[in-house]
C-alpha positions in Angstrom: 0.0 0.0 0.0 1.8 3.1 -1.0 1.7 6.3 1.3 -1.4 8.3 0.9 -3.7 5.8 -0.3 -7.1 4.9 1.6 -7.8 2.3 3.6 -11.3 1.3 3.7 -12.5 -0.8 6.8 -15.4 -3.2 6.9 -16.9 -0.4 10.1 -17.4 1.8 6.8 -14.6 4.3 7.4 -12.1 5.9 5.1 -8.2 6.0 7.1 -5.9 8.4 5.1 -2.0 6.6 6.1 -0.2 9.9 5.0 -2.0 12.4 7.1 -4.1 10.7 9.8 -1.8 7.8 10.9 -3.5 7.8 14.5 -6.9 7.5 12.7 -5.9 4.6 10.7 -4.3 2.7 13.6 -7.8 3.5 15.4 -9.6 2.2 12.2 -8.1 -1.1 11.9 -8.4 -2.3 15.9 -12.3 -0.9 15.6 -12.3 -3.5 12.6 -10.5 -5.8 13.8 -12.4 -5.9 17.5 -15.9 -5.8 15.0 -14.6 -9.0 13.7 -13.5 -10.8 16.7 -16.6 -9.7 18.5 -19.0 -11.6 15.6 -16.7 -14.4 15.7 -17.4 -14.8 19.4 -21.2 -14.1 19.1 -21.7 -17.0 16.9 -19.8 -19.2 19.2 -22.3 -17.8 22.0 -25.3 -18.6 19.8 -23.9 -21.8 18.4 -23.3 -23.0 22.4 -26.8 -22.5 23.5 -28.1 -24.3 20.3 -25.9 -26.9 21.3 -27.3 -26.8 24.6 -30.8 -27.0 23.7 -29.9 -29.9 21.4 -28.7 -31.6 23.9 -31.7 -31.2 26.7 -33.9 -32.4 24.0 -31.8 -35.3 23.2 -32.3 -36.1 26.8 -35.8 -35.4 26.6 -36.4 -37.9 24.0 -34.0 -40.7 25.5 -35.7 -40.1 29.1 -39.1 -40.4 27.7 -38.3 -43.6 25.5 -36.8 -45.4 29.1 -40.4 -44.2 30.3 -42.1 -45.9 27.5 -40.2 -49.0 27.4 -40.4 -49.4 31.4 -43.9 -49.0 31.2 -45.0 -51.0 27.8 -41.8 -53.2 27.4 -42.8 -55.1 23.7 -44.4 -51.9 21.9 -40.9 -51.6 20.7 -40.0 -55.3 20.2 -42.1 -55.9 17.2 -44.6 -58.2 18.9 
């Protein structure tokens, strides 16, 4: 990148390296934390789905014990 040109962040702000060196500094941690940030949300979101697939996995294998306890040969084909 040659002095003076523009560096255009994903945060939708225009860093001039000749003149405003502080400013583009500044730009690219704001973009850089933006990213990081989303990366982490999704890992949030994608843990409590997770989580709620699990529970209902447990759901499903607590209520088939249930049934089988209860009506043993409804499974069995007899």
């Amino acid at each position: 990148m040659e002095s003076g040109d523009l560096y255009y962040s994903s945060t939708e702000q225009y860093c001039d390296i000749k003149t405003k060196c502080s400013n583009f500094i500044k730009c690219i941690i704001i973009d850089k934390f933006r990213v990081i940030s989303e990366a982490l949300w999704h890992v949030f979101l994608l843990k409590n789905s997770l989580k709620g697939v699990m529970g209902r996995i447990k759901e499903v294998k607590l209520l088939t014990a249930e049934a089988e306890r209860t009506e043993p040969n409804a499974y069995k084909g007899v």
